[in-house]
C-alpha positions as CSV (number, residue, x, y, z in Angstrom):
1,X,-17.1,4.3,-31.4
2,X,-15.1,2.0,-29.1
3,X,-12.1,2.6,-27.7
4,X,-10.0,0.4,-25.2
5,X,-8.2,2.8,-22.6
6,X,-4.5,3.4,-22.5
7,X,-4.3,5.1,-19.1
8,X,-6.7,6.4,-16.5
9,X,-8.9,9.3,-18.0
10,X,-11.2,11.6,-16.0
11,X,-15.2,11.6,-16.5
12,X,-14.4,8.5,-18.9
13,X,-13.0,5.6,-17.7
14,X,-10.4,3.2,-16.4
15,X,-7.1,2.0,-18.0
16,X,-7.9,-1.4,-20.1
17,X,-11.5,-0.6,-19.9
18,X,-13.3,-0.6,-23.3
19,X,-15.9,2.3,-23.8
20,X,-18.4,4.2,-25.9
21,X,-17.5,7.8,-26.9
22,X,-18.6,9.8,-30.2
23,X,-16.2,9.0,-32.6
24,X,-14.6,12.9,-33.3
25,X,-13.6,12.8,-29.3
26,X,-11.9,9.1,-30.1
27,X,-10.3,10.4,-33.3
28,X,-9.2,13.8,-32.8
29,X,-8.3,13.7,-28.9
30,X,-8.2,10.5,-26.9
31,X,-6.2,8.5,-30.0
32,X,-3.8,10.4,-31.2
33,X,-2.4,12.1,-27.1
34,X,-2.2,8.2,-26.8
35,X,-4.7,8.1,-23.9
36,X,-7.0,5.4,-26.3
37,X,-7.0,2.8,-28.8
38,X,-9.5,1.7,-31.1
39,X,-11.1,-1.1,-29.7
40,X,-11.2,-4.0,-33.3
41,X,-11.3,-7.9,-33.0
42,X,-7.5,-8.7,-32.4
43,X,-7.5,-5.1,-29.9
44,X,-10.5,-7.2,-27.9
45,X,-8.6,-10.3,-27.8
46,X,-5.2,-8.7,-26.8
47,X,-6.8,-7.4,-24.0
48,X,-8.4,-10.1,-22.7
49,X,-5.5,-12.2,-22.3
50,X,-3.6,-8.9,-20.6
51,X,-6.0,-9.3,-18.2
52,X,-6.5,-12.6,-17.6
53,X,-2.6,-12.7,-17.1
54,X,-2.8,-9.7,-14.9
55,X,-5.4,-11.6,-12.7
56,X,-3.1,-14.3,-12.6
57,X,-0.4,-11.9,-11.4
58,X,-2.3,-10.3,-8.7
59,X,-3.9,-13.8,-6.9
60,X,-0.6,-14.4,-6.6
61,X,0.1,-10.8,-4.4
62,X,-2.1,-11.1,-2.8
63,X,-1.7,-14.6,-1.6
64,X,2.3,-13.7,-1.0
65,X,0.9,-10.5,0.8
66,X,-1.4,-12.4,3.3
67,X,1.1,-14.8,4.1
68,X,3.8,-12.0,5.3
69,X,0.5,-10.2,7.1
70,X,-0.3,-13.6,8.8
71,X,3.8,-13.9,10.0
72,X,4.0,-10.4,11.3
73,X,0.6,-10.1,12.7
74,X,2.2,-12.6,16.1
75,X,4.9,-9.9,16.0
76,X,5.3,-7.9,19.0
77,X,8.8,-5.1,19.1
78,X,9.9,-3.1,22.5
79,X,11.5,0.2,21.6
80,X,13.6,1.9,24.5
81,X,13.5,5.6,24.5
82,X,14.7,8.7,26.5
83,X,11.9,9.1,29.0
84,X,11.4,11.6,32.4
85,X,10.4,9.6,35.8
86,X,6.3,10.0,35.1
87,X,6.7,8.4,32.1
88,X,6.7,11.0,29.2
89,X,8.9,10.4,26.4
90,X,11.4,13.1,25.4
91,X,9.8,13.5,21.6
92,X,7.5,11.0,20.3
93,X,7.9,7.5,18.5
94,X,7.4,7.2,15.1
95,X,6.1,5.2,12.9
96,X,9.5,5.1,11.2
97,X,11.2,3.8,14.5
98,X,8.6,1.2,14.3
99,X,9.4,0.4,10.4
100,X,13.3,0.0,12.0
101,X,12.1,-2.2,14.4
102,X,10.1,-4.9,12.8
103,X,13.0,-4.8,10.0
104,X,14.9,-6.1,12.5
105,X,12.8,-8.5,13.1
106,X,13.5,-10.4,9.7
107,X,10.2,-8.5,7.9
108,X,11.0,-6.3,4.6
109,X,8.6,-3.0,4.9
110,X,8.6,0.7,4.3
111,X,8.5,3.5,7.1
112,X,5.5,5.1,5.0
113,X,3.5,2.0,5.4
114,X,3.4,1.9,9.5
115,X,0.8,3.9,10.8
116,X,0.3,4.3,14.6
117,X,-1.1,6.9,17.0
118,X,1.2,9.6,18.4
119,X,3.0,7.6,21.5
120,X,4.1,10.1,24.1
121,X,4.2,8.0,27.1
122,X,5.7,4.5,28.1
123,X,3.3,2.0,27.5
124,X,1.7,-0.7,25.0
125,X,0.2,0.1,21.8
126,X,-1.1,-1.1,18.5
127,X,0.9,-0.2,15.0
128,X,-1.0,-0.6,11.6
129,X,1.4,-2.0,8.6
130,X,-0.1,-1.9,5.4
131,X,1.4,-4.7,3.0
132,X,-0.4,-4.6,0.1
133,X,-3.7,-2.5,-0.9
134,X,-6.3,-3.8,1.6
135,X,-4.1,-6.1,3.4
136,X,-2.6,-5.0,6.2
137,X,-1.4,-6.3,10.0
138,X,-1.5,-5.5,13.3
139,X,1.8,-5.6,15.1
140,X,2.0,-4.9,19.3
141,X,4.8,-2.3,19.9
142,X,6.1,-2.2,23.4
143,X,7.5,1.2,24.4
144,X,9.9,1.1,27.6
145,X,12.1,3.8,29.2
146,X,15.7,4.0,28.5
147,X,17.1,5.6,32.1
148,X,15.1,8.3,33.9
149,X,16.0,12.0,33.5
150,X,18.3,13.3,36.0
């Protein structure tokens, strides 16, 4: 029997993916918890378009996406931190100062999208932003003592 998928179901198959199962599995389980539907004519069609649209939908993210990674990737920030005189920082920067500082920079991004290595000393390094699913930029953080340590 065919069934087009509601949702996401293990050892079977995709959301909006039409499969094969044995038609007690479809009738007594998958259909009636709502995780299936069966898959007729109009079902077929329906679905089609949904995913034609949805297509549509995501060209267009990812096109906004790599257009916001290709602005912020000529980004460079300088954080000033707390720092003794051989250069260690008191703490660490993290990635959510980072996600402060490029939002000051004009750029719209969440703290759990900035990855960067643990920075304990003054220096340059590299920060990761992830905009959307594979795309993501590269932005140059500059990390510059505040005073020395008395």
């Amino acid at each position: 029997m065919e069934i087009i998928l509601k949702q996401d179901v293990d050892n079977l198959g995709h959301k909006d993916q039409i499969v094969n199962v044995r038609p007690g599995y479809a009738n007594n389980f998958l259909i009636p918890q709502g995780y299936a539907t069966a898959a007729t004519a109009s079902a077929k069609k329906v679905l089609a378009e949904k995913i034609k649209q949805q297509a549509h939908k995501e060209a267009k993210m990812v096109a906004d996406a790599q257009a916001v990674a290709d602005k912020l990737n000529g980004v460079a920030v300088a954080l000033t931190v707390k720092a003794a005189e051989g250069g260690k920082i008191f703490g660490s920067v993290t990635a959510a100062q980072v996600a402060e500082a490029i939002e000051a920079k004009g750029f719209s991004i969440d703290k759990r999208n900035v990855k960067i290595d643990t920075v304990k000393e003054i220096g340059e390094y590299k920060a990761t932003v992830k905009i959307y699913k594979d795309i993501k930029a590269e932005v140059a953080v500059s990390v510059a003592a505040e005073q020395a340590a008395e």
